[in-house]
PDB file of N, CA, C and O in Angstrom:
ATOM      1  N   UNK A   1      15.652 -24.792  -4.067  1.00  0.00           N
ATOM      2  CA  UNK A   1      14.467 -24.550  -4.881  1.00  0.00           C
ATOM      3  C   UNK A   1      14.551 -23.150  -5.479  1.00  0.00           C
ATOM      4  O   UNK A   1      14.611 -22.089  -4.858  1.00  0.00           O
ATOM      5  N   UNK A   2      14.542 -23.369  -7.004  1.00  0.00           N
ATOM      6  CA  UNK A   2      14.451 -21.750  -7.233  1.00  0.00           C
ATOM      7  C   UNK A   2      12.896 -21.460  -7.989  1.00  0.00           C
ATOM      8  O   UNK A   2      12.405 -22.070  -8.939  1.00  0.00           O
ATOM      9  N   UNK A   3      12.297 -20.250  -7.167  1.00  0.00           N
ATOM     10  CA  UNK A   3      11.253 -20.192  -7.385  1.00  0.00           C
ATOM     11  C   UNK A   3      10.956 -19.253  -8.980  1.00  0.00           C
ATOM     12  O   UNK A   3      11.869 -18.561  -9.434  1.00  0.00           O
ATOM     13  N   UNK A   4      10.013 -19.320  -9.482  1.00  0.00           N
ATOM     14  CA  UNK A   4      10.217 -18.381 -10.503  1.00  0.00           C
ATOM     15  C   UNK A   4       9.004 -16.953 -10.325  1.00  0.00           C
ATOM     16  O   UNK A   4       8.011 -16.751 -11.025  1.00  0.00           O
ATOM     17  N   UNK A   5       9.369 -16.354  -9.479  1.00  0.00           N
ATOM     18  CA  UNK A   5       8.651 -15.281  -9.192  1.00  0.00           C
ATOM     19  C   UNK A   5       9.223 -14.298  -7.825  1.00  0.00           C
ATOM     20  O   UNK A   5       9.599 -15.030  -6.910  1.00  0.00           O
ATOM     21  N   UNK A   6       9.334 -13.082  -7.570  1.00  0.00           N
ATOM     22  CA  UNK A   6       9.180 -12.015  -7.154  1.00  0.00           C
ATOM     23  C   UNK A   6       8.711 -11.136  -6.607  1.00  0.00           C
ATOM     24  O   UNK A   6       7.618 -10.656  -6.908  1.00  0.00           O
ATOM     25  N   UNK A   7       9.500 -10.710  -5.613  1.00  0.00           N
ATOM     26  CA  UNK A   7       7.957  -9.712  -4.962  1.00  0.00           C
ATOM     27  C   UNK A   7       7.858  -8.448  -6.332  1.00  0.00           C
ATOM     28  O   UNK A   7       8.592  -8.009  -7.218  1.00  0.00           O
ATOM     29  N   UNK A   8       6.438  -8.241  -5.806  1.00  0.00           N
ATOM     30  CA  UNK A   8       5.717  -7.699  -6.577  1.00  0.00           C
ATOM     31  C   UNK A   8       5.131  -8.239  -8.130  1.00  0.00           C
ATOM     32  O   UNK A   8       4.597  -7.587  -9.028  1.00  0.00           O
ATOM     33  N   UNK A   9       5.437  -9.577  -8.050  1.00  0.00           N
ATOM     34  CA  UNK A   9       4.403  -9.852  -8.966  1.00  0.00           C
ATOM     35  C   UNK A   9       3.407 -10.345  -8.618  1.00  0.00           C
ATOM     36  O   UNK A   9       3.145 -10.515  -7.427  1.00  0.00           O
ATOM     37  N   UNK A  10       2.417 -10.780  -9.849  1.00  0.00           N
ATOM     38  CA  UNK A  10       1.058 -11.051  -8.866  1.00  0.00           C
ATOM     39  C   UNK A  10       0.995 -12.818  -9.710  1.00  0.00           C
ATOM     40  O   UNK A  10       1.353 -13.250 -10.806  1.00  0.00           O
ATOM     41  N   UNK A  11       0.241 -13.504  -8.297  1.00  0.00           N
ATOM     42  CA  UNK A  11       0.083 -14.812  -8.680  1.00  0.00           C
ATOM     43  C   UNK A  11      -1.179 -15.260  -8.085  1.00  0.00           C
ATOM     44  O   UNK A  11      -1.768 -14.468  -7.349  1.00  0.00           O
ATOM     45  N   UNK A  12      -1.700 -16.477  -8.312  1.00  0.00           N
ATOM     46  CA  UNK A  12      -3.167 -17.002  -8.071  1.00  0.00           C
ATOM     47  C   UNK A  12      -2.502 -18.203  -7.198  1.00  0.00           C
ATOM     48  O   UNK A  12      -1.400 -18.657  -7.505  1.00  0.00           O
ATOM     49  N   UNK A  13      -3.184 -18.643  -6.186  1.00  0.00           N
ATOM     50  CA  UNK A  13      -2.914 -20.284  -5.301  1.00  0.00           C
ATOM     51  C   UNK A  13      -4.191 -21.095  -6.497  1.00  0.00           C
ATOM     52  O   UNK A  13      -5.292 -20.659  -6.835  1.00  0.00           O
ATOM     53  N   UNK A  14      -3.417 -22.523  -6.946  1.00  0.00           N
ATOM     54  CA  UNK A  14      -4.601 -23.175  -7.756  1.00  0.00           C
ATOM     55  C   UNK A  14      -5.157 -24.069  -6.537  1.00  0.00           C
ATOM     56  O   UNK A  14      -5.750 -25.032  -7.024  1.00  0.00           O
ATOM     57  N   UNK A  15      -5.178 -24.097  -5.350  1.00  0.00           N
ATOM     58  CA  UNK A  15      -6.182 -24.812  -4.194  1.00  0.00           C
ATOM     59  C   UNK A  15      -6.998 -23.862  -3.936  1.00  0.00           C
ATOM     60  O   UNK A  15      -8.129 -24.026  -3.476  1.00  0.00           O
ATOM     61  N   UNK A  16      -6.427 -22.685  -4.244  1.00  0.00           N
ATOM     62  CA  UNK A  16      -7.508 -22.057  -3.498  1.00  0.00           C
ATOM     63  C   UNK A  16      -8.085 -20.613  -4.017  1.00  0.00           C
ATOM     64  O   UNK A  16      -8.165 -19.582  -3.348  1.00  0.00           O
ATOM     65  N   UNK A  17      -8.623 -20.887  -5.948  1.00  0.00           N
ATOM     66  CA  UNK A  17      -9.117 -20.008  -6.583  1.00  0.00           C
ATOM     67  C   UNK A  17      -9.815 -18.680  -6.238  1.00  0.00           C
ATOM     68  O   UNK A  17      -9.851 -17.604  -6.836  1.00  0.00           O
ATOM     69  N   UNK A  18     -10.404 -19.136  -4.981  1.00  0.00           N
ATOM     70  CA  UNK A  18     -11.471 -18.116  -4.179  1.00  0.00           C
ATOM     71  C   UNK A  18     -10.240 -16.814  -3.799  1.00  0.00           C
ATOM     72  O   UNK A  18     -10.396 -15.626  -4.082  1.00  0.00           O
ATOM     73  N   UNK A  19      -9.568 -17.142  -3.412  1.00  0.00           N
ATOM     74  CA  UNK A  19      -8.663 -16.172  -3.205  1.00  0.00           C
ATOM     75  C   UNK A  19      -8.455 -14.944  -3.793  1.00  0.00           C
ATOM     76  O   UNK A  19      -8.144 -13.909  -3.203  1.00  0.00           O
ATOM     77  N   UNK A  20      -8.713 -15.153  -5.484  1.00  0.00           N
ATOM     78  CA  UNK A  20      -8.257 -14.327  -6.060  1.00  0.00           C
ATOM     79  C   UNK A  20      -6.743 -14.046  -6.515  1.00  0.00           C
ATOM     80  O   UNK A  20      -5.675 -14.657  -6.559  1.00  0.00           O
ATOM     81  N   UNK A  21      -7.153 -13.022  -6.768  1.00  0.00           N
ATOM     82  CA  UNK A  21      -5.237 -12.549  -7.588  1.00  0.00           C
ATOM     83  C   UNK A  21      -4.226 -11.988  -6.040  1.00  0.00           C
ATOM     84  O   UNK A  21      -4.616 -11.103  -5.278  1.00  0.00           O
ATOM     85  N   UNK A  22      -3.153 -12.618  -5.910  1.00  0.00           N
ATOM     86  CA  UNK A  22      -2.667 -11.644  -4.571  1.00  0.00           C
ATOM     87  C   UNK A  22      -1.098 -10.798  -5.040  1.00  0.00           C
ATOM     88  O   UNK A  22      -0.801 -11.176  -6.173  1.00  0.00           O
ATOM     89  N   UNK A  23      -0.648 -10.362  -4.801  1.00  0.00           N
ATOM     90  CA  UNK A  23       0.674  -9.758  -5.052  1.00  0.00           C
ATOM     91  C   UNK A  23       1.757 -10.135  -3.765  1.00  0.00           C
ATOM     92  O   UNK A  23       1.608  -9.907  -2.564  1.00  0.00           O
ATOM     93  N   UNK A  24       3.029 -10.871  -4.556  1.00  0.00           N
ATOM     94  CA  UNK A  24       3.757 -11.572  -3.794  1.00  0.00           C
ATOM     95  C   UNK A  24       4.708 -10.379  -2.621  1.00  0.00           C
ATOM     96  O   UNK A  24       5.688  -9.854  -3.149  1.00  0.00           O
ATOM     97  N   UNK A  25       4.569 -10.186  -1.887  1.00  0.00           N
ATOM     98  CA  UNK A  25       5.525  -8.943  -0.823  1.00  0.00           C
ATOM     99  C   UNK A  25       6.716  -9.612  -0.443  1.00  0.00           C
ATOM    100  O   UNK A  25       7.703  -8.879  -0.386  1.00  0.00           O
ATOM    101  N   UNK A  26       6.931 -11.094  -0.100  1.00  0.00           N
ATOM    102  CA  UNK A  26       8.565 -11.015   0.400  1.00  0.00           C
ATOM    103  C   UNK A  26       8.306 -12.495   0.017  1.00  0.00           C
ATOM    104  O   UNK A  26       7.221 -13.004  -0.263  1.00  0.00           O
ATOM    105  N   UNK A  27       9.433 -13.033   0.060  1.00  0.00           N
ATOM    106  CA  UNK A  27      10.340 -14.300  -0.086  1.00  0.00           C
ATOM    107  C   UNK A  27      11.384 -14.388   0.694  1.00  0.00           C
ATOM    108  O   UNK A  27      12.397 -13.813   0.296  1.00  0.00           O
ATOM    109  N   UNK A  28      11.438 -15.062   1.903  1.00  0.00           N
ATOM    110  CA  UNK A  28      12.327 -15.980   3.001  1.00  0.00           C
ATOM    111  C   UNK A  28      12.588 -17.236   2.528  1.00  0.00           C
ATOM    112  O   UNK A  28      11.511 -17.682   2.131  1.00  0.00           O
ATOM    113  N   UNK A  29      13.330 -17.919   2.387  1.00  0.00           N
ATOM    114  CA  UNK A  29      13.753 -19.168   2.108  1.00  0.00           C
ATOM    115  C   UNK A  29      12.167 -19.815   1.130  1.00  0.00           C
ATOM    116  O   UNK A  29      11.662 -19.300   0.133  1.00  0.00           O
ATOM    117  N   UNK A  30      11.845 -20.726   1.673  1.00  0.00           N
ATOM    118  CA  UNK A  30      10.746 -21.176   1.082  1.00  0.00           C
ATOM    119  C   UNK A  30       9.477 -20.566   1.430  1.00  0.00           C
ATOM    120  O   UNK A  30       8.398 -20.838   0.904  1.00  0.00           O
ATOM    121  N   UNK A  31       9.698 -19.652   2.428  1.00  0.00           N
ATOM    122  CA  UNK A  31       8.456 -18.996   2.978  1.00  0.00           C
ATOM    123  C   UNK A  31       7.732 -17.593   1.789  1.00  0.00           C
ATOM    124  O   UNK A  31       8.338 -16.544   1.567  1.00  0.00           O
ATOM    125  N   UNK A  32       6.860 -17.821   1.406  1.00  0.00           N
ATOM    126  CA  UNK A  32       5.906 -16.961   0.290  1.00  0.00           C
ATOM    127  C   UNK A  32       4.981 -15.841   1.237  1.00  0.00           C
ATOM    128  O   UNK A  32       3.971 -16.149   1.869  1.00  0.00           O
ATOM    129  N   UNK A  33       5.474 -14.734   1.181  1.00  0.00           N
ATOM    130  CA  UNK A  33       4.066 -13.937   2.001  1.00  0.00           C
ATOM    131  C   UNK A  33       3.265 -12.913   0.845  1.00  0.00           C
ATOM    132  O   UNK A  33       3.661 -11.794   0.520  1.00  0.00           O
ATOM    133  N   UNK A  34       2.084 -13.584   0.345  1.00  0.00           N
ATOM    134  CA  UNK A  34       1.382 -13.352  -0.897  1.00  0.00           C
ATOM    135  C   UNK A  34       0.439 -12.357  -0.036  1.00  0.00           C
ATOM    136  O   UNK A  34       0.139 -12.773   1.082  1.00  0.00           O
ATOM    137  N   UNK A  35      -0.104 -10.993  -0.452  1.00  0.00           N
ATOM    138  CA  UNK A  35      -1.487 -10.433  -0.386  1.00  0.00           C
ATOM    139  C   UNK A  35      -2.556 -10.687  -1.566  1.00  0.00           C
ATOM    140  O   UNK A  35      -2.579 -10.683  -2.797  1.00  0.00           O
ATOM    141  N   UNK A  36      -3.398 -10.903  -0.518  1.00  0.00           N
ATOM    142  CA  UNK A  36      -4.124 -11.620  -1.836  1.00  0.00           C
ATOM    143  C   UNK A  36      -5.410 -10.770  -1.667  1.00  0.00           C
ATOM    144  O   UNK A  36      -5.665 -10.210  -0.601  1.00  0.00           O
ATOM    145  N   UNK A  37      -6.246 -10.690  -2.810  1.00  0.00           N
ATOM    146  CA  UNK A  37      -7.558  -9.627  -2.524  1.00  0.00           C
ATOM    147  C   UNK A  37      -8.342 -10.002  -1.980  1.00  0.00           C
ATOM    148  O   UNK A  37      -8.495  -9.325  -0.963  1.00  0.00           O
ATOM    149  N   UNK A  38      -9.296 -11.092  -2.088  1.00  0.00           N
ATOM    150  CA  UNK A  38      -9.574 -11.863  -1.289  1.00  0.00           C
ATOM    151  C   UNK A  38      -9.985 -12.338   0.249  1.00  0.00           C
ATOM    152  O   UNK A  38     -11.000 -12.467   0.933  1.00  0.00           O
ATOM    153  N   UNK A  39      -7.948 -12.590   0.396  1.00  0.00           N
ATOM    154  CA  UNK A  39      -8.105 -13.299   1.956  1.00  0.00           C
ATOM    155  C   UNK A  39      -7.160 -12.594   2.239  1.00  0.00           C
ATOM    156  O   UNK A  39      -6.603 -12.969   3.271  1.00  0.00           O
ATOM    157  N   UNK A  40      -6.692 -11.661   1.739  1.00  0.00           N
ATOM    158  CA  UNK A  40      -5.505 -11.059   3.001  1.00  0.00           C
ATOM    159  C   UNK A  40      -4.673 -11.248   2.661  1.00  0.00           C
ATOM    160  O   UNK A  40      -4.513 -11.830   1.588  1.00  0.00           O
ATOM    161  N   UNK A  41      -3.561 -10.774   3.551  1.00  0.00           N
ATOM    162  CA  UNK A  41      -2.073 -11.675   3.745  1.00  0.00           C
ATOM    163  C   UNK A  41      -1.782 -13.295   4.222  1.00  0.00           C
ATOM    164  O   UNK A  41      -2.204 -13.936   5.185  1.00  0.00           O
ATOM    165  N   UNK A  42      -1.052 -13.579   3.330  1.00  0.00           N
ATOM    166  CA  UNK A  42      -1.174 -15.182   3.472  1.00  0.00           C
ATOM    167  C   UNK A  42       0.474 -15.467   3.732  1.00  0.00           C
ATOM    168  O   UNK A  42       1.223 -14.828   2.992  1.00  0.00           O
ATOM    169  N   UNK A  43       1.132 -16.415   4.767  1.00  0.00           N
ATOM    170  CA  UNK A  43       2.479 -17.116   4.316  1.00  0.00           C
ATOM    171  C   UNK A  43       2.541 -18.540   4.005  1.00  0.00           C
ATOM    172  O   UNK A  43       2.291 -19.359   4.890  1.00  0.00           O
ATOM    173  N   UNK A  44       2.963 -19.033   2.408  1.00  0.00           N
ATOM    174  CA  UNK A  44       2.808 -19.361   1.642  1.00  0.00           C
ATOM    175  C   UNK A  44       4.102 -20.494   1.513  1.00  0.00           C
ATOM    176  O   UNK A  44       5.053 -19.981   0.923  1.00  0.00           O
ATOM    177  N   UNK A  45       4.364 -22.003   1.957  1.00  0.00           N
ATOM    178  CA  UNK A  45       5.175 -22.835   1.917  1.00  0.00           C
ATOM    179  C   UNK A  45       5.500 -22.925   0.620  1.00  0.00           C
ATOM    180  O   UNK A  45       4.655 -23.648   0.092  1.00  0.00           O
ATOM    181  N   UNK A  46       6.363 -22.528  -0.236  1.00  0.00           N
ATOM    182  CA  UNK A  46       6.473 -23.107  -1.492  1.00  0.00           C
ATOM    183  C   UNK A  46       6.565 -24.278  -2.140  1.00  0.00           C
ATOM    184  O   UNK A  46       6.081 -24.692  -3.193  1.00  0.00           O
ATOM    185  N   UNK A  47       7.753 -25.055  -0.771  1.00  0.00           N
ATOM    186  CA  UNK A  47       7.769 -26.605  -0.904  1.00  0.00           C
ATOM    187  C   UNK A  47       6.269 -27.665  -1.262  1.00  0.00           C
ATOM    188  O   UNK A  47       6.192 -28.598  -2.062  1.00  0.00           O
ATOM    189  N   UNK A  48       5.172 -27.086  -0.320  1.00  0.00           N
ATOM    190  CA  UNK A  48       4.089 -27.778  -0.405  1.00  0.00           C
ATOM    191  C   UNK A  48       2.879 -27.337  -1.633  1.00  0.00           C
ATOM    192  O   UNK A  48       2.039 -28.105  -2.102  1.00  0.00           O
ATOM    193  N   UNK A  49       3.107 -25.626  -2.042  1.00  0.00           N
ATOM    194  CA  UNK A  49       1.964 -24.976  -2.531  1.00  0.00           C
ATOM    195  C   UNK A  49       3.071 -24.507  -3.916  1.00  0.00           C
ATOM    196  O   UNK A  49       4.089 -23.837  -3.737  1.00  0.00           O
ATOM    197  N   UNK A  50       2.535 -25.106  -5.510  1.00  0.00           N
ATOM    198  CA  UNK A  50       2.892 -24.110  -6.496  1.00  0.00           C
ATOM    199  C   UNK A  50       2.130 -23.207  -6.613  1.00  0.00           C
ATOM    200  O   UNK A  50       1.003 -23.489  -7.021  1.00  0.00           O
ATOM    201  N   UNK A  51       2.465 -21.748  -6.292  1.00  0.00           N
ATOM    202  CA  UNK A  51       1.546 -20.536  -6.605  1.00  0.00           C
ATOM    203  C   UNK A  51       2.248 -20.707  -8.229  1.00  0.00           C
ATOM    204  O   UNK A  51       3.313 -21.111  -8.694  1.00  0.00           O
ATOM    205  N   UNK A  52       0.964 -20.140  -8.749  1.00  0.00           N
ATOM    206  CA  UNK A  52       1.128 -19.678 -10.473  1.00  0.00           C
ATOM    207  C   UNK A  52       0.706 -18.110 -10.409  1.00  0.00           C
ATOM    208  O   UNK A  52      -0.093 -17.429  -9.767  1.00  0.00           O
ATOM    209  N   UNK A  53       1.922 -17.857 -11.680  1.00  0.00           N
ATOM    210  CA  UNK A  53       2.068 -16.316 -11.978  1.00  0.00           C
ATOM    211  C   UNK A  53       1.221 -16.309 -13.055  1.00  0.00           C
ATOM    212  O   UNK A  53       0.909 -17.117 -13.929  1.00  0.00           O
ATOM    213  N   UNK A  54       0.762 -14.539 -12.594  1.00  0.00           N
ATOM    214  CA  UNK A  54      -0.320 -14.002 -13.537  1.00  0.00           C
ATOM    215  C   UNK A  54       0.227 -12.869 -14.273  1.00  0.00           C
ATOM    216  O   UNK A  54       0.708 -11.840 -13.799  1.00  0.00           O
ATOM    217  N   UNK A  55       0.061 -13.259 -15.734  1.00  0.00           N
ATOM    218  CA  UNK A  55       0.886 -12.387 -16.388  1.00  0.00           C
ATOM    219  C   UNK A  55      -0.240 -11.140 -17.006  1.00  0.00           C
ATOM    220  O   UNK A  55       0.191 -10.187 -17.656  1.00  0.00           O
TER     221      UNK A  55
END
């Protein structure tokens, strides 16, 4: 799976709008660990969840 995003960019979860905007910190295999303003630090399945980038 190649993802199209980076740490340090910032992306939105579309399940879970409330969240807010978070900024992506690392990428492990499929594992996403997004800060989000919101809710915190989140780790983020990519397989199951498309995060969308905020340009």
């Amino acid at each position: 799976m190649i993802l199209d995003y980076e740490p340090g960019d910032k992306v939105t979860n579309p399940n879970n709008k409330d969240w807010g905007i978070g900024q992506v910190q690392s990428i492990i295999n499929d594992k996403v660990t997004v800060n989000f303003e919101n809710a915190g630090k989140k780790v983020i399945n990519a397989k199951n969840i498309k995060l969308e980038r905020v340009s």
